[in-house]
N, C-alpha and C positions, 0 to 999 in steps of 0.2 A: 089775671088772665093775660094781661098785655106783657108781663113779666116773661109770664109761663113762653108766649109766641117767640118774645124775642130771643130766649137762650134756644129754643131748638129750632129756630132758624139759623143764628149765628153761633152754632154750636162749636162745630167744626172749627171755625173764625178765635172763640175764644179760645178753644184747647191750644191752636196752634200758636198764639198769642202767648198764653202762661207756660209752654213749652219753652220759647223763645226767652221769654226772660226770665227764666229760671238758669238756662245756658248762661244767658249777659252775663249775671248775677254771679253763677260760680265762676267763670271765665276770670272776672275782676279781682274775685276776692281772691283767687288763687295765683293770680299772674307774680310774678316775683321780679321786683325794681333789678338792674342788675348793678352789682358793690361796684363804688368808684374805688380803680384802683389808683394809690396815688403814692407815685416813684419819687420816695426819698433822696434817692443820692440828686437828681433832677432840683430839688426844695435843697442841697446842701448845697449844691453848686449855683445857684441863685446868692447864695449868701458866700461862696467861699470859704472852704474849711478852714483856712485860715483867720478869718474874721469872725470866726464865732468864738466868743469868750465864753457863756454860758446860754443855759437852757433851760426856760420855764415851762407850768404850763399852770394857768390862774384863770377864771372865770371863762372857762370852756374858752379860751384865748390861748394859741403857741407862742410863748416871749422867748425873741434869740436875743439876748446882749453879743452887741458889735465890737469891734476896734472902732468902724466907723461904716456907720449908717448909709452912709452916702456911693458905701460901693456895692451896696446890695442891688440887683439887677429885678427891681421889680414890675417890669413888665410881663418878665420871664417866669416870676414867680405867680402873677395873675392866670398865665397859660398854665400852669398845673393846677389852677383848680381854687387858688385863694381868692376867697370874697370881699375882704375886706384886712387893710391894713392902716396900724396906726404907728406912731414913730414919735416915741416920748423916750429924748435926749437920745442914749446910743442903743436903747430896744425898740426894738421892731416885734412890735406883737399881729397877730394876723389869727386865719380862722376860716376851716372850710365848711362846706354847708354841714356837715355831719362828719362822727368818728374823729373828732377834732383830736380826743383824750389816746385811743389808738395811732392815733399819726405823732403825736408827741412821743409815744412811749416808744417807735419806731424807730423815731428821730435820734432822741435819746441815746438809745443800744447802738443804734448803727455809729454813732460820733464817738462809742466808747469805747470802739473797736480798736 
């Protein structure tokens, strides 16, 4: 009985309630992250076309072999988007949060040109 009282008093209360997040609900699931895009010629000129010898791509990791490591302008390449880099001998390997294997493959084509 105490059941029966409370939903048709706060009748109105719950409808508007499981209306509402049922909204939230769809709202979330449907919202769509928007793609990072991310400008390759910007990542070649961090490293200078000229100092890229070659071009990997290993454990969801972008490896450039250098001439030399040390003129790659990694501040610069932090600002487009790279999370992390590491620098074993004349490769610079790096890695963004996501689509790491399309941004190689990007890289790749466009340095083939």
């Amino acid at each position: 009985m105490f059941i029966n009282q409370f939903l048709s008093d706060n009748l109105l209360f719950l409808v508007i309630a499981g209306s509402l997040s049922l909204v939230l609900v769809g709202v979330l699931l449907t919202k769509k992250k928007k793609p990072v895009v991310i400008d390759v010629t910007k990542i070649i000129a961090c490293f200078g076309e000229k100092n890229i010898l070659r071009i990997d791509f290993k454990r969801q990791k972008i490896n450039i072999l250098t001439k030399n490591p040390k003129d790659v302008d990694y501040d610069q390449l932090k600002e487009q988007g790279v999370l992390g880099v590491n620098i074993v001998g004349d490769t610079v390997k790096f890695y963004f949060e996501k689509d790491n294997e399309a941004i190689y493959n990007t890289l790749k084509s466009t340095l083939e040109r």
